[in-house]
N, C-alpha and C positions, 0 to 999 in steps of 0.2 A: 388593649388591642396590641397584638403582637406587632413587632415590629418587623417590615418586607427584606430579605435578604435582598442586600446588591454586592455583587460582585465587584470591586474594582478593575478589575484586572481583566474584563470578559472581551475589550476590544482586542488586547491583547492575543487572549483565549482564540478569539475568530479570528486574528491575522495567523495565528501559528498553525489555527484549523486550514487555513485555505493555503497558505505553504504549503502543507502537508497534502490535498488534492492536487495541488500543482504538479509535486514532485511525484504523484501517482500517475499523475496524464504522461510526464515527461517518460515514464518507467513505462507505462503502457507501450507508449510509440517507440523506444529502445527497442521492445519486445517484438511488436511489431517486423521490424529492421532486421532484429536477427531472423527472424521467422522468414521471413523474406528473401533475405541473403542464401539462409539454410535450403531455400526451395528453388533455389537457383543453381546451385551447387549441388544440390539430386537432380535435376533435371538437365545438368552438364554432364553429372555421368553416366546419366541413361542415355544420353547421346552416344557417349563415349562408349559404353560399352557397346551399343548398335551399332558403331561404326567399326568396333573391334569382329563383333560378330560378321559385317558383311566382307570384310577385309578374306578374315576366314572362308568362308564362303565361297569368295573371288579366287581364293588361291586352290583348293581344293577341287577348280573346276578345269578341267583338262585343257582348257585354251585360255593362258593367260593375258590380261590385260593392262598390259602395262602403266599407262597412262590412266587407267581407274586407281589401280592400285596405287600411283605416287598422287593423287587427287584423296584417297583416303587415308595414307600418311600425313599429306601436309595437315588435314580437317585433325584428322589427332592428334598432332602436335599444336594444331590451336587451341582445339578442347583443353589437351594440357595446360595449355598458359593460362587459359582462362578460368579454369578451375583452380589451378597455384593461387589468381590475383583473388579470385572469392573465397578462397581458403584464409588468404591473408586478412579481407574485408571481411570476413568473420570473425577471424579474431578481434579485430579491433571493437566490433559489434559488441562483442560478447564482454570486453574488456570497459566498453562505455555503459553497456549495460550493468557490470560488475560496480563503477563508479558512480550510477543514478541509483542503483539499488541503497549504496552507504550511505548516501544524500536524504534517501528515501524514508532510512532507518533514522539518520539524526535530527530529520524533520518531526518526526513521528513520537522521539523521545522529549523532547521540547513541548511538545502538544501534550504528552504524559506527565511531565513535569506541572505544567500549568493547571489541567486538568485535577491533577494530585493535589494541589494547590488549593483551589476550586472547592475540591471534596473535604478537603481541613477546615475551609472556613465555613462549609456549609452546617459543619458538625459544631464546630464551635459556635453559628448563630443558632440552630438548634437547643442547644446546652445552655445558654444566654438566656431563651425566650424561653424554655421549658422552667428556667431560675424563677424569672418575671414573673409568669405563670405562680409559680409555688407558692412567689412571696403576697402575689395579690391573694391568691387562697389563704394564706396564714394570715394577713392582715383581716381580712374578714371573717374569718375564724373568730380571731384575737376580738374582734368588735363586736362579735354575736355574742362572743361571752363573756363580755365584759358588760354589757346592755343587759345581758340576763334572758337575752332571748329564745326562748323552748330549742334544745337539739331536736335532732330528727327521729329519733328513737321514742323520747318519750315526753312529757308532757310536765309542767313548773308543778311543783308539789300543791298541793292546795291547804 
């Protein structure tokens, strides 16, 4: 009977496996953040530019308004700052997400590692039991025809 592969090292195997979704979830939700930030930051300058267009608009109308007009300055100069500070929280997004990605990577090669590991010993129990295998064939072999028992082919002389 052959003998059951076991793994030593498979608790291992599943700790480095489950790392490794960990740092997938952590990199999901990076993604997430940036995506989010990113959609904050289009829809700052679609303010911005709607505000530049009514600006336009306002001044191009024969009776000006002045106090509209310094009401959609001050709004554009907020839109600015606020698109500066998610410009900046982008980066940083983008910069942490750069950092969970390589995390992401060195969990992943650990898990390869192990894994690689895994697949050497699987071959060499293979190789082992296919031996065992042989040698119980050759032994019985060895015994049929040492007993003088008929091969398969043909039948003891008579």
């Amino acid at each position: 009977m052959a003998r059951k592969f076991r793994f030593r090292l498979e608790v291992v195997r599943k700790l480095r496996e489950q790392a490794r979704d960990e740092q997938r979830l952590v990199v999901a939700g990076v993604i997430r953040a940036v995506r989010s930030v990113e959609g904050r930051m289009g829809r700052l300058t679609d303010q911005l530019r709607e505000t530049v267009h009514r600006t336009r608009d306002a001044r191009e109308e024969k009776r000006l308004d002045l106090p509209s007009l310094r009401g959609h300055q001050f709004y554009q100069g907020w839109l600015h700052r606020r698109i500066m500070e998610t410009h900046e929280n982008l980066a940083v997004s983008k910069a942490r997400l750069d950092a969970e990605r390589v995390r992401l990577g060195e969990a992943t090669m650990r898990l390869k590692a192990i894994e690689k590991l895994r697949e050497r010993r699987w071959k060499r129990h293979q190789t082992l039991v296919h031996r065992e295998e042989q040698a119980v064939g050759d032994e019985a072999a060895a015994r049929a025809f040492a007993c003088g028992t008929p091969r398969m082919g043909g039948g003891m002389p008579a």
